[in-house]
Biopython code that builds the backbone (N, CA, C, O; Angstrom):
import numpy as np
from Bio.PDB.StructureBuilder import StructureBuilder

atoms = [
    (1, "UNK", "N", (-2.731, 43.794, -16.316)),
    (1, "UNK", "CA", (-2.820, 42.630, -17.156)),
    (1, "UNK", "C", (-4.233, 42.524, -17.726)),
    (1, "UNK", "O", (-5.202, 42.342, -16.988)),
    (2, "UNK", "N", (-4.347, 42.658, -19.241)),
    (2, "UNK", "CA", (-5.350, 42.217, -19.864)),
    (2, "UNK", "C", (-5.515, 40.649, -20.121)),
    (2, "UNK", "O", (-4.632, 39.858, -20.450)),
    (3, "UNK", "N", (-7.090, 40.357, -19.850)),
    (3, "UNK", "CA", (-7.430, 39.080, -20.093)),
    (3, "UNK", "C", (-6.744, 38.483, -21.739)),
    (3, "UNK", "O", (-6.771, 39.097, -22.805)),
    (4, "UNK", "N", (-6.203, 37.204, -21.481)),
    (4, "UNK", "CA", (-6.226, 37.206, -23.396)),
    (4, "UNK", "C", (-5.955, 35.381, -23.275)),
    (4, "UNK", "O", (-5.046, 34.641, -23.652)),
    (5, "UNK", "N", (-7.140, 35.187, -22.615)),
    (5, "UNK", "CA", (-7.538, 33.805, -22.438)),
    (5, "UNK", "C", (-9.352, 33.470, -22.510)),
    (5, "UNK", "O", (-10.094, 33.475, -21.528)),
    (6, "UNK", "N", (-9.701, 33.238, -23.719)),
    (6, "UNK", "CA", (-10.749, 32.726, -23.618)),
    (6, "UNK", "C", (-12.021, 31.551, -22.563)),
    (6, "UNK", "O", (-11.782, 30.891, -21.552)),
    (7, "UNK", "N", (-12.974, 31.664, -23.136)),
    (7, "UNK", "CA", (-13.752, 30.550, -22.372)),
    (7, "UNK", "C", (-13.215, 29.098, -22.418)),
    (7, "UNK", "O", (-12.614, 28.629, -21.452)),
    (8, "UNK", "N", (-13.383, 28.565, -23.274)),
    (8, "UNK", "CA", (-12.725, 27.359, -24.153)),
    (8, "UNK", "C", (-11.290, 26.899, -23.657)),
    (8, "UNK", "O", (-11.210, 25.720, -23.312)),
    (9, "UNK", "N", (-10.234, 27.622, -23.585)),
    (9, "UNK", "CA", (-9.178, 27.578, -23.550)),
    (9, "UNK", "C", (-9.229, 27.496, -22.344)),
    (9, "UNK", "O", (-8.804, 26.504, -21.751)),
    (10, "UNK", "N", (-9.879, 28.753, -21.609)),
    (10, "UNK", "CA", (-9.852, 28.624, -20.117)),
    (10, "UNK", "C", (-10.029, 27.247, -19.602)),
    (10, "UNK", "O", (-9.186, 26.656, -18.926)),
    (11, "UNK", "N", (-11.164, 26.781, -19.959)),
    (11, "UNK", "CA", (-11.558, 25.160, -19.617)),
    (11, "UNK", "C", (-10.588, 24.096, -19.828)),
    (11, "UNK", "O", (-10.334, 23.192, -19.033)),
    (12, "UNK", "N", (-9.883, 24.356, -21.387)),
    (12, "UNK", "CA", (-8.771, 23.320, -21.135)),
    (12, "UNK", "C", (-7.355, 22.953, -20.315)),
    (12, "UNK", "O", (-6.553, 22.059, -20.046)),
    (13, "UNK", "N", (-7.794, 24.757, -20.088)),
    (13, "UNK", "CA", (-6.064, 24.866, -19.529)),
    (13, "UNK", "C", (-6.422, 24.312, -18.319)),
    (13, "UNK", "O", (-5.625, 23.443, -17.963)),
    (14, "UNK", "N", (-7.498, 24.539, -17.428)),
    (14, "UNK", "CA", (-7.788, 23.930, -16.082)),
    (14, "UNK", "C", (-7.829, 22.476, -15.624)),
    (14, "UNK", "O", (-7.337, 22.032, -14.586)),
    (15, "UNK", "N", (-8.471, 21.830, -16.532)),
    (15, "UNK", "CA", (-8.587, 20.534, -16.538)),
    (15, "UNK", "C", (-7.527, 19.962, -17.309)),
    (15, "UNK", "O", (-7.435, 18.774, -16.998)),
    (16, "UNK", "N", (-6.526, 20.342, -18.341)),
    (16, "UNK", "CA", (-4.939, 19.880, -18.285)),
    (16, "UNK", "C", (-4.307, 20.157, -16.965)),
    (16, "UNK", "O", (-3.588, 19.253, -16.538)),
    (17, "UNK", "N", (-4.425, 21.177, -16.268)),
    (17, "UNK", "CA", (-3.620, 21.535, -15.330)),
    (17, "UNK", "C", (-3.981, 20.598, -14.335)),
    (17, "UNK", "O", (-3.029, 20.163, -13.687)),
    (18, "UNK", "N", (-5.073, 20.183, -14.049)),
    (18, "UNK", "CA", (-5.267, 19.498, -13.018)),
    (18, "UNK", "C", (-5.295, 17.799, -13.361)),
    (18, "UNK", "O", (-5.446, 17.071, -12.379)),
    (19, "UNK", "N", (-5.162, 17.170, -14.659)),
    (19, "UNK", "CA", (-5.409, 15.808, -14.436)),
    (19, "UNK", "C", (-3.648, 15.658, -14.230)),
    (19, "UNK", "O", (-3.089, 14.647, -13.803)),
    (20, "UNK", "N", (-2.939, 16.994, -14.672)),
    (20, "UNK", "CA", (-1.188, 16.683, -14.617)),
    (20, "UNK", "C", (-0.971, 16.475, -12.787)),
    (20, "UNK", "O", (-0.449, 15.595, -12.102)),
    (21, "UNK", "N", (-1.496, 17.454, -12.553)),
    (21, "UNK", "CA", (-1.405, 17.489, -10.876)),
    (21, "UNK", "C", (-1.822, 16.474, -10.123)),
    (21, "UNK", "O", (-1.442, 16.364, -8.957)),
    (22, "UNK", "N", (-2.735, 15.524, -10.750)),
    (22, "UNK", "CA", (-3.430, 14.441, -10.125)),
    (22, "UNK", "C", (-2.370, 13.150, -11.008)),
    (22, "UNK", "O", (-2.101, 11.955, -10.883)),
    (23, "UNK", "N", (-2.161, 13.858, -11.568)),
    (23, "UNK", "CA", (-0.945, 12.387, -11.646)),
    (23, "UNK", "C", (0.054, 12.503, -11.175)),
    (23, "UNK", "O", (0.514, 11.454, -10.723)),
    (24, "UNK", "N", (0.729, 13.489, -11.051)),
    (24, "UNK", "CA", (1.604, 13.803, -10.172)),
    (24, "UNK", "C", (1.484, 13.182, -8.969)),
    (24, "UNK", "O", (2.157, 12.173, -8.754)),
    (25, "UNK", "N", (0.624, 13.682, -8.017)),
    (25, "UNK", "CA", (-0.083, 13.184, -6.872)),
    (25, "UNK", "C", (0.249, 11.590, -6.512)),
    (25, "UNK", "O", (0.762, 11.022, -5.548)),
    (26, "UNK", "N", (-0.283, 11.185, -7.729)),
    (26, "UNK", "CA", (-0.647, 9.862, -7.665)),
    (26, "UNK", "C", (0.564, 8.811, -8.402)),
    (26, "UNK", "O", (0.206, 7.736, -8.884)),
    (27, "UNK", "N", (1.884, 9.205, -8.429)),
    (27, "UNK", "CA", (3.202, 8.805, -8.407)),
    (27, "UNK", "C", (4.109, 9.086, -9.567)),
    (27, "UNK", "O", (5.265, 8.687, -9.706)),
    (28, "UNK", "N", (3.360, 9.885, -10.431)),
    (28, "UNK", "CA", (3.692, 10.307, -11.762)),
    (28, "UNK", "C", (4.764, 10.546, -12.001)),
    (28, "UNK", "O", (5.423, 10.546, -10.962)),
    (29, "UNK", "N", (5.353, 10.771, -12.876)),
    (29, "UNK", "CA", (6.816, 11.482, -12.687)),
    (29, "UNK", "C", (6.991, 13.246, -12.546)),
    (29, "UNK", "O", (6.142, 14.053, -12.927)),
    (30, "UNK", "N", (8.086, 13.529, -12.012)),
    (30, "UNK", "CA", (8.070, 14.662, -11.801)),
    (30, "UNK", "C", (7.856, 16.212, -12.635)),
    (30, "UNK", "O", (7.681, 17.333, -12.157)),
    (31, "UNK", "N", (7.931, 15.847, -13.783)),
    (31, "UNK", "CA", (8.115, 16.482, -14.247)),
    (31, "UNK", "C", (5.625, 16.810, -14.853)),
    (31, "UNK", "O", (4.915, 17.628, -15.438)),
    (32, "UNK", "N", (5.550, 15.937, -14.368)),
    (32, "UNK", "CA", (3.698, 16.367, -14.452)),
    (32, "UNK", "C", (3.535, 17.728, -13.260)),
    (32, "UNK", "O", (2.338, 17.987, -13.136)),
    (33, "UNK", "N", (4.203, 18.413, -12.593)),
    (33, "UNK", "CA", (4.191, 19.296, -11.538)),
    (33, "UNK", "C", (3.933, 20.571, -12.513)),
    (33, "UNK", "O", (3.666, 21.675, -12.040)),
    (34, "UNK", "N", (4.051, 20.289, -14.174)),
    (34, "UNK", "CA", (4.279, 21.287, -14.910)),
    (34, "UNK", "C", (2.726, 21.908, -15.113)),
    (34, "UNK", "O", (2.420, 22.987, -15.620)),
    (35, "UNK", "N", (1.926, 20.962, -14.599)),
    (35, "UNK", "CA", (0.272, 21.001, -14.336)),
    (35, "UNK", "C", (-0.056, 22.346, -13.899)),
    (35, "UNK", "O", (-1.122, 22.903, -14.161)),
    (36, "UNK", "N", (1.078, 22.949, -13.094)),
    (36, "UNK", "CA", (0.545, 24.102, -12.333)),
    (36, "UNK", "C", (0.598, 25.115, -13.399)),
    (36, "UNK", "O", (-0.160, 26.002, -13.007)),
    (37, "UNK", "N", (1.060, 25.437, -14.470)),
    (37, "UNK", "CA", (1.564, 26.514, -14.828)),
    (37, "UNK", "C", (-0.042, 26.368, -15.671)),
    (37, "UNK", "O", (-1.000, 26.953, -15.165)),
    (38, "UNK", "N", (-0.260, 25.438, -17.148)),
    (38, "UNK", "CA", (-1.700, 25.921, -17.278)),
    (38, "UNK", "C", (-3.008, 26.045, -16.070)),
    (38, "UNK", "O", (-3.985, 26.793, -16.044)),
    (39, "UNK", "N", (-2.731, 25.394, -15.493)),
    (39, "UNK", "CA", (-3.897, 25.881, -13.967)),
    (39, "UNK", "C", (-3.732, 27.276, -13.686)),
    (39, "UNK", "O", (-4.691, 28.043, -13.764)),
    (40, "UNK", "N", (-2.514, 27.685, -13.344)),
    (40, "UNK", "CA", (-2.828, 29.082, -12.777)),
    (40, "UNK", "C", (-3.079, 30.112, -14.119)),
    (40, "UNK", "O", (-4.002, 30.926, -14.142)),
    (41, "UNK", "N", (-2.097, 29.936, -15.233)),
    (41, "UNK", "CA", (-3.239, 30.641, -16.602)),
    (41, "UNK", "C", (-3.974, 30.502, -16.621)),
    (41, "UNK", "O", (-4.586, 31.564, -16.731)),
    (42, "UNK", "N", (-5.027, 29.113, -16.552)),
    (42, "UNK", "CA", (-6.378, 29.533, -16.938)),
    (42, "UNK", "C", (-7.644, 29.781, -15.617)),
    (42, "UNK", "O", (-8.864, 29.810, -15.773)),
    (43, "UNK", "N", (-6.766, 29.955, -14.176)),
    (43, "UNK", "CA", (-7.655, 30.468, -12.852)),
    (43, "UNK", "C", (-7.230, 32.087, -13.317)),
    (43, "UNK", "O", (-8.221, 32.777, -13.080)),
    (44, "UNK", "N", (-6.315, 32.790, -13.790)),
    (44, "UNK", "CA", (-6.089, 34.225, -14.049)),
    (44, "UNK", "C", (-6.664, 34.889, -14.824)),
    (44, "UNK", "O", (-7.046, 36.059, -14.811)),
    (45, "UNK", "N", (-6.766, 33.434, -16.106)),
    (45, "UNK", "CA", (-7.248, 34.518, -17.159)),
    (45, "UNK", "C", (-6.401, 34.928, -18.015)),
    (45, "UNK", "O", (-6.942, 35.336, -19.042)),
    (46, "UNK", "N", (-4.443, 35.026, -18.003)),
    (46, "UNK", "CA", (-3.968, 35.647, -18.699)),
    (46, "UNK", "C", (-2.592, 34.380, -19.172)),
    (46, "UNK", "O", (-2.032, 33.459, -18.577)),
    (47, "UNK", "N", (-2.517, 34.877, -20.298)),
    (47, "UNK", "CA", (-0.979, 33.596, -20.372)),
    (47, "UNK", "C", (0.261, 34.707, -20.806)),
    (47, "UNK", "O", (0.266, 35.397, -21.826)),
    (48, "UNK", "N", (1.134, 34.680, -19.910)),
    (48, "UNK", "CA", (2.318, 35.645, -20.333)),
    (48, "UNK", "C", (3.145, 35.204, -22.303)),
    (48, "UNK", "O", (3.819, 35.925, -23.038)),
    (49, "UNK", "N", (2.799, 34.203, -22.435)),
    (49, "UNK", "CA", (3.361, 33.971, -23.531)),
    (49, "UNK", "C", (2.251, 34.589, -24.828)),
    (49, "UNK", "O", (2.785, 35.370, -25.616)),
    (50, "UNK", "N", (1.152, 34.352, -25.000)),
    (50, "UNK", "CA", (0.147, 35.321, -25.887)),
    (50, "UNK", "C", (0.804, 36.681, -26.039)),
    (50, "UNK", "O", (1.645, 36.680, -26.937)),
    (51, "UNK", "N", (0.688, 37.581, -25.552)),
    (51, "UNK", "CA", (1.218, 38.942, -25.670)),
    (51, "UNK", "C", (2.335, 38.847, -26.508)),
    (51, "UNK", "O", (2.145, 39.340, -27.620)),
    (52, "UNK", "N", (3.650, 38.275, -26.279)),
    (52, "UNK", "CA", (5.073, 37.737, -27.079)),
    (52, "UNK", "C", (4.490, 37.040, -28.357)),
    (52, "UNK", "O", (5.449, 36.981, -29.127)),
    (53, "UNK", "N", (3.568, 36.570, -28.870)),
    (53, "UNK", "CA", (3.662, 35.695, -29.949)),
    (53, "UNK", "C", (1.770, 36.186, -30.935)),
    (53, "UNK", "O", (1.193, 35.671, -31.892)),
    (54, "UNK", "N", (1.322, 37.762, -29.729)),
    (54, "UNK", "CA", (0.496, 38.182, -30.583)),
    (54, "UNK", "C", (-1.130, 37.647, -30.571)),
    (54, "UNK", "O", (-2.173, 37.992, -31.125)),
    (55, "UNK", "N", (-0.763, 36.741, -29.738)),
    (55, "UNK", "CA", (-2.702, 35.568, -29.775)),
    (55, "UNK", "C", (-3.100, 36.563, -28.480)),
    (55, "UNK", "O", (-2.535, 37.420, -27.800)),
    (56, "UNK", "N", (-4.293, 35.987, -28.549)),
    (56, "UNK", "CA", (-5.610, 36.123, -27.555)),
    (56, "UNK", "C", (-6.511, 35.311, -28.020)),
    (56, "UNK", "O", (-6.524, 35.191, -29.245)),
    (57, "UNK", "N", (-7.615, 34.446, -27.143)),
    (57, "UNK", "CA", (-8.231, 33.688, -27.262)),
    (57, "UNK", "C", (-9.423, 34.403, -26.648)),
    (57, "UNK", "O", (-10.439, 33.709, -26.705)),
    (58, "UNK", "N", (-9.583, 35.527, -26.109)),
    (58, "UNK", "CA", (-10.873, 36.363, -25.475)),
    (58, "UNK", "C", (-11.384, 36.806, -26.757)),
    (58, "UNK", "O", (-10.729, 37.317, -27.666)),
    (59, "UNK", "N", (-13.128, 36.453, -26.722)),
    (59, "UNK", "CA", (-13.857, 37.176, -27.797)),
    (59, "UNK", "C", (-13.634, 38.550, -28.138)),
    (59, "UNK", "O", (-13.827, 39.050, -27.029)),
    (60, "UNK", "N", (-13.383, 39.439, -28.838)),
    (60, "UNK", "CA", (-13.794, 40.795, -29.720)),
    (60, "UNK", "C", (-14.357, 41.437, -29.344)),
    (60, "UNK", "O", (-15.512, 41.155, -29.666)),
    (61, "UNK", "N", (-14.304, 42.682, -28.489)),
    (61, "UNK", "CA", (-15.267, 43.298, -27.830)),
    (61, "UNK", "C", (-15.892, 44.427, -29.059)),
    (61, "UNK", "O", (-15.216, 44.817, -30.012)),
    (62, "UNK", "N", (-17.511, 44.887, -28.751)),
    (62, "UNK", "CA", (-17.239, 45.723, -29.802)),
    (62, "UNK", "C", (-17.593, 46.872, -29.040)),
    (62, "UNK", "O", (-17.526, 47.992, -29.546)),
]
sb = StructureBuilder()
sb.init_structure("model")
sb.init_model(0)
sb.init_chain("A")
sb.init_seg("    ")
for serial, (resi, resn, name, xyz) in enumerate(atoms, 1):
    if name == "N":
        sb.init_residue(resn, " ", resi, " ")
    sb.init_atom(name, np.array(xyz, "f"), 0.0, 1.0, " ", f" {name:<3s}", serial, name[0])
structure = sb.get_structure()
């Protein structure tokens, strides 16, 4: 698996992932559990859906 998650993105996906999880937590409805899925994309680094639709958000290496 190649990285194809940026800095930026990385940051959002983490901190979406986690204020969903903390509401969850904190009586949310169930369906905020969905928190986990950008959390663990952006702790990996990779999003299985990029590859299918062609993006990457990692800088340009040269």
């Amino acid at each position: 698996m190649k990285s194809n998650v940026g800095g930026i993105d990385k940051i959002l996906r983490i901190v979406a992932g986690l204020a969903l999880i903390a509401w969850a937590l904190m009586g949310g409805p169930v369906w905020a559990w969905i928190g986990v899925v950008p959390l663990a994309t952006g702790l990996m680094g990779w999003c299985p859906v990029y590859p299918i639709l062609g993006l990457s958000t990692c800088p340009m290496k040269k």
